[in-house]
N, C-alpha and C positions, 0 to 999 in steps of 0.2 A: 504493500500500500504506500510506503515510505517513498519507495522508490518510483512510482507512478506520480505522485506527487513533485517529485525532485522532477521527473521528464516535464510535468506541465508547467514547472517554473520556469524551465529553463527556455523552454521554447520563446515564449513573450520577450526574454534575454536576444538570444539571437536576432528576432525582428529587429528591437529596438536598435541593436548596434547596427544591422544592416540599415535601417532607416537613418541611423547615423551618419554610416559612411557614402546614401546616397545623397545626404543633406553637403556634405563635404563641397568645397569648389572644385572644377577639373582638374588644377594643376593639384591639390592638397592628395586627389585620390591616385591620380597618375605618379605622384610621389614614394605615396606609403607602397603600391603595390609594386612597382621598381624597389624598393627597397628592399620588400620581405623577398624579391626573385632572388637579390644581388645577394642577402643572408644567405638564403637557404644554397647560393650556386656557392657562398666563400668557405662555408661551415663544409658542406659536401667536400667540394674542393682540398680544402685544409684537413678534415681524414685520410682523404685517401694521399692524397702527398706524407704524410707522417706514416703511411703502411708503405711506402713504393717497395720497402726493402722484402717486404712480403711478397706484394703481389707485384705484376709486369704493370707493364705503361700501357698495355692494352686497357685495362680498365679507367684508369683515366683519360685514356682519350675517348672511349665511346663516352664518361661521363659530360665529359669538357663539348662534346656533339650533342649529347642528348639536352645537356642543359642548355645548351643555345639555341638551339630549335625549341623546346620548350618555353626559353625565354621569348622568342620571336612568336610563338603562336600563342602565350597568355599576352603579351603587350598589344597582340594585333584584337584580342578579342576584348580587351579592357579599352582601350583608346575607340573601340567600334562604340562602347558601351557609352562611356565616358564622355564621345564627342558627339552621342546620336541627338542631344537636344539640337547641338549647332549644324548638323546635316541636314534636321527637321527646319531648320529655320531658314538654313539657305535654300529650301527646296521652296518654302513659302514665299524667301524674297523673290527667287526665276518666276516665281509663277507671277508674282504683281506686278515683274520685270515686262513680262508677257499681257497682260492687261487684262489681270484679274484686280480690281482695285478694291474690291468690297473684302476682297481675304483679308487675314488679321492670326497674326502669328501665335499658334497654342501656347501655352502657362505649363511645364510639365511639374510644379508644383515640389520638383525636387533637387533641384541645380540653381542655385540663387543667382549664377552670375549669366547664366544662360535666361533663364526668365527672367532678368535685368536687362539684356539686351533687346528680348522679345517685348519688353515693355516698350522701351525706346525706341524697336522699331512702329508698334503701335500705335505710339503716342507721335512718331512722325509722317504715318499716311494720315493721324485723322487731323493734324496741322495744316498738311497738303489736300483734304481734300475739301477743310472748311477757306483755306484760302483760295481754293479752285472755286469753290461756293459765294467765298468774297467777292470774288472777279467777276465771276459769269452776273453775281446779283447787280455790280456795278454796273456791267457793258449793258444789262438787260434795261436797267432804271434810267440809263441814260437814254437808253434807246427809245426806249417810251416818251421820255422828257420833249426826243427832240419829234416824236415824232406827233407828240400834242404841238409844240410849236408852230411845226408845218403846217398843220392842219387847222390851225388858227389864223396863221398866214393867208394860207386859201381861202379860207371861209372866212376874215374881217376884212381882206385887202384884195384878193386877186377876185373873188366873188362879185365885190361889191363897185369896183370897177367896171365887170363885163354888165352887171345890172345897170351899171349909167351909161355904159356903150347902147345896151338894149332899148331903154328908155330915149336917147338920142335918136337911134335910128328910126326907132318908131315916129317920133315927133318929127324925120325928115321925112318918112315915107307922107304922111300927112299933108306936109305944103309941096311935094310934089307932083305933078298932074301930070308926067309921062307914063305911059303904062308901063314900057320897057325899064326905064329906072326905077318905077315902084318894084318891078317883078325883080332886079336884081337886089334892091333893099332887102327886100323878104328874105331872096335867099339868104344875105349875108346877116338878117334878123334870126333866121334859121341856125343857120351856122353857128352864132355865138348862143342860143340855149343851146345848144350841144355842146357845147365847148363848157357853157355854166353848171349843167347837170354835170358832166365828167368830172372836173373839177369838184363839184361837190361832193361826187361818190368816193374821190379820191381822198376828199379829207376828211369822211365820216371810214374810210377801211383803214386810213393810218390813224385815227384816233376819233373814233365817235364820242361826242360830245354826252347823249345819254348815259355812257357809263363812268362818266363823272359824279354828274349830276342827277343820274334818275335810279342809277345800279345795273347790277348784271342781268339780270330779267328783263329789263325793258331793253336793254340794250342788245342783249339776243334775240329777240322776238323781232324788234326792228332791221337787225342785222338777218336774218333768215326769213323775213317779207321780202325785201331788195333779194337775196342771194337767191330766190323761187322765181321773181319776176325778170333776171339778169338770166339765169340758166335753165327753167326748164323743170328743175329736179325737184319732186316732189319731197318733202319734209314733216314729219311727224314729229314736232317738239312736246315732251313731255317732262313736266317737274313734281319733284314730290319732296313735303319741305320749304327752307329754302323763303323760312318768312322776314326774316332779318338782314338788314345789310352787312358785308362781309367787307374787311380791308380793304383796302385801295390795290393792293398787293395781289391778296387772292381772288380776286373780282377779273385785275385785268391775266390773270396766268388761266383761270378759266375760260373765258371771252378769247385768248390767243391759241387756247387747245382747240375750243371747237371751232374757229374760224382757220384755222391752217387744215384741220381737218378736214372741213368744208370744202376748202380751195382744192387740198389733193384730188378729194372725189372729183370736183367740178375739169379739172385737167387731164386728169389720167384714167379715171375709171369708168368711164361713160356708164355712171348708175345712171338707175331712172328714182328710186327711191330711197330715201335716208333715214334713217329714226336716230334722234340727238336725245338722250334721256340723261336730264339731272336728279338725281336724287340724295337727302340730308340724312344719313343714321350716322351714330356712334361718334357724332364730333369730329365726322369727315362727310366730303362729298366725292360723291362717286359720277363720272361723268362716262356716258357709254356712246361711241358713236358707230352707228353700225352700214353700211349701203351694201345694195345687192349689184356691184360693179366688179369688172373685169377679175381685182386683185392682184396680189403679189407675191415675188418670194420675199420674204422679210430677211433671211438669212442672208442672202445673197445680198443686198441692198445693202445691209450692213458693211458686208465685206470690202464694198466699193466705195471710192473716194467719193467724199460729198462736191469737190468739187463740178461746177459745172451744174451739177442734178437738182433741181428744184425741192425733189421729192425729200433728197437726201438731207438738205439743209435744210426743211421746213422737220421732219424729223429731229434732229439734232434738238432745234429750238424747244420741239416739244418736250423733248424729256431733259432738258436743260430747267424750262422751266416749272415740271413740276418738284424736279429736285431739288429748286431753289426753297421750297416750301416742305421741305421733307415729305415729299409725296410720291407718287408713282406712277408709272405708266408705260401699258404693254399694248402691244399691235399683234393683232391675229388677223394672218391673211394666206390664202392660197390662191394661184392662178386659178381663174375661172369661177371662185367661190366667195368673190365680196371679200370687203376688208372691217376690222371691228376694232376700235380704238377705246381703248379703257383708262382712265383716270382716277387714280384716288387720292383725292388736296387735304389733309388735316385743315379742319375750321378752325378761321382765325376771326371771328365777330369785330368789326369798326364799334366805335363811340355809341350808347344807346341817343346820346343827343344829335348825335348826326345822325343816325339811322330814320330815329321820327323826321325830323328835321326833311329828310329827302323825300322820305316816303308819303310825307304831305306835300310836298310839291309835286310828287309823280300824282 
C-alpha cells in the first residue's frame, strides 16, 4: 500500500519538473541538456580510459562513435523540440508574408521568450492593420468631403448658370419672329436642359444632398427611382427596422455599398431584376443585394489586377468600406446564376437631437 502511494507521489513530481523545464527559455534548456550529454560522454569517457590497460582501444572507440552519434541525434531531437515554437511562428509569419493578414500567431503557453515574440508579432499586424484602417478611413472621408464639394459646385454655381442661360434664351426666342431662328433657339433651349439634368444627376450620384439632410432611406428610395427610370431594371427595395438615424459614417458606407452594387448590375450583368433588402437585428445591419444577371467568377476576379477593371475597383471600395466600420462583406456569384452581395455594418446611432431634428424635416 506504502509503496503504491510513494508511485502516486511521485508521478505529480515528474510532471511538475517537466513542466518546469518546458517553462525554461530555449537557450536555458539547450544548455542543461548539452551539458548532462557532455557528463554522461566525460564520466563514460574517463572509465574507460582508467581501464585501457585492461581492455583494447576497440572499446573506446566504438564508445567515442557511439556517443557522438548519440550526441548528434539527442541535440537534433531537442533543438526540433526546443525550436518548434519559432518554426511555428515562422510558418505563420510566410503565411501573412503570403496574404493571409487576418492570421495571428499561437501563444504555446510554455516558452516565455517565444510567446514574447508571438506577442510582438501580434501586437505589430494589428498596428498595421488599424493604420491601414487609419488611411483607407482618411482617403475615404476625404473623398466624400471632396466629393460633396463638387456636387455643390454643380448644383449652387454651374446649375444655376445654365438656368439663366435657359431663362435668357427663352426670353430671346420671344422677341424673335423668325421661324428658323426660333427653331434653332429651341434646339439650343433643348440642349442646355440636357446639359442641366446631366449635371444634376451628376451631383446628386457624387453626393446626394438627401443623405445629408433627410438620411439613408430617403436617400435610397430616391437614388433607386432615378436608377429604375435611367436603366430599365426593375427593383424591389425592402427595409425592416431601420427607425432611427445612423452616423454620418454609417449612412454614407451603406448608400456606397448599395449604389456601387447597383452600378455593377447596371454594366455588367444585364439583370432585369434586383431585390436590395435592408434589415436592423442585433445592433447590426445587414444589407443583401441580390439580381438575377449574367454573374461571375469571384475567385478569379480577385486574382486579377484591379487595374483598369471597373468591377474590380468598385469591389475593393466595397469591402474597404465596410471594414472601415468593423463590418463585413461577401459576394456570391457564379456564371450564369446572378450575383448576391451581403453586408453586415455594426450600428453606430447619430445624436437622438439630430435624429428628431431631420426626421421632422423629412
Amino acid at each position: 500500500m506504502s509503496d503504491a502511494q510513494t508511485h502516486e507521489n511521485d508521478a505529480p513530481k515528474s510532471h511538475r519538473m517537466l513542466g518546469a523545464l518546458n517553462e525554461l527559455p530555449v537557450f536555458y534548456r539547450v544548455l542543461l541538456a548539452n551539458s548532462a550529454i557532455i557528463f554522461v560522454g566525460a564520466t563514460g569517457g574517463t572509465w574507460l580510459a582508467t581501464r585501457l590497460n585492461t581492455f583494447s582501444y576497440v572499446p573506446l572507440i566504438i564508445f567515442v562513435a557511439v556517443g557522438w552519434l548519440v550526441s548528434i541525434a539527442l541535440n537534433f531531437v531537442l533543438l526540433q523540440f526546443a525550436f518548434r515554437p519559432l518554426l511555428d511562428l515562422g510558418k505563420v509569419m510566410n503565411r501573412v508574408q503570403a496574404g493571409e493578414r487576418t492570421l495571428r500567431a499561437p501563444l504555446t503557453g510554455t516558452d516565455p521568450q517565444a510567446d514574447q515574440l508571438a506577442r510582438t508579432f501580434n501586437m505589430m499586424l494589428e498596428a498595421i492593420d488599424e493604420a491601414n484602417r487609419h488611411r483607407a478611413a482618411q482617403i475615404i472621408n476625404a473623398q466624400e468631403e471632396e466629393r460633396k464639394r463638387v456636387a455643390r459646385e454643380l448644383h449652387d454655381e454651374t446649375s444655376q448658370v445654365l438656368t439663366s442661360l435657359l431663362i435668357s434664351l427663352a426670353v430671346l426666342e420671344e422677341s424673335i419672329t423668325s421661324p428658323e431662328a426660333r427653331d434653332r433657339i429651341a434646339e439650343t433651349r433643348q440642349l442646355a436642359h440636357q446639359t442641366l439634368r446631366a449635371i444634376r444627376s451628376l451631383s446628386i450620384d457624387l453626393r446626394p444632398s438627401a443623405l445629408d439632410d433627410l438620411g439613408l432611406m430617403p436617400a435610397l428610395r430616391w437614388y433607386i427611382k432615378e436608377y429604375q427610370q435611367k436603366t430599365g431594371i426593375e427593383i424591389d427595395f425592402q427595409t425592416t427596422g431601420l427607425k432611427d438615424r445612423l452616423t454620418s459614417e454609417t449612412e454614407t458606407v451603406l448608400y456606397r455599398i448599395v449604389q456601387e452594387a447597383l452600378t455593377n448590375v447596371a454594366r455588367h450583368s444585364h439583370a432585369q431584376k434586383v431585390s436590395v433588402i435592408l434589415r436592423e437585428h442585433d445592433n447590426a445591419i445587414d444589407v443583401t443585394i441580390s439580381d438575377n444577371g449574367d454573374g461571375f467568377d469571384v475567385e478569379k476576379l480577385k486574382k486579377k489586377p484591379a487595374i483598369g477593371q471597373e468591377r474590380g475597383w468598385g469591389l475593393v471600395g466595397m469591402f474597404e468600406r465596410a471594414q472601415l466600420l468593423d463590418g463585413s462583406l461577401d459576394i456570391d456569384s457564379q456564371p450564369g446564376k446572378g450575383t448576391v452581395v451581403r453586408a453586415h455594418i455594426p450600428i453606430q446611432m447619430a445624436s437622438s437631437d439630430n435624429a428628431v431634428t431631420t426626421w421632422v424635416a423629412g
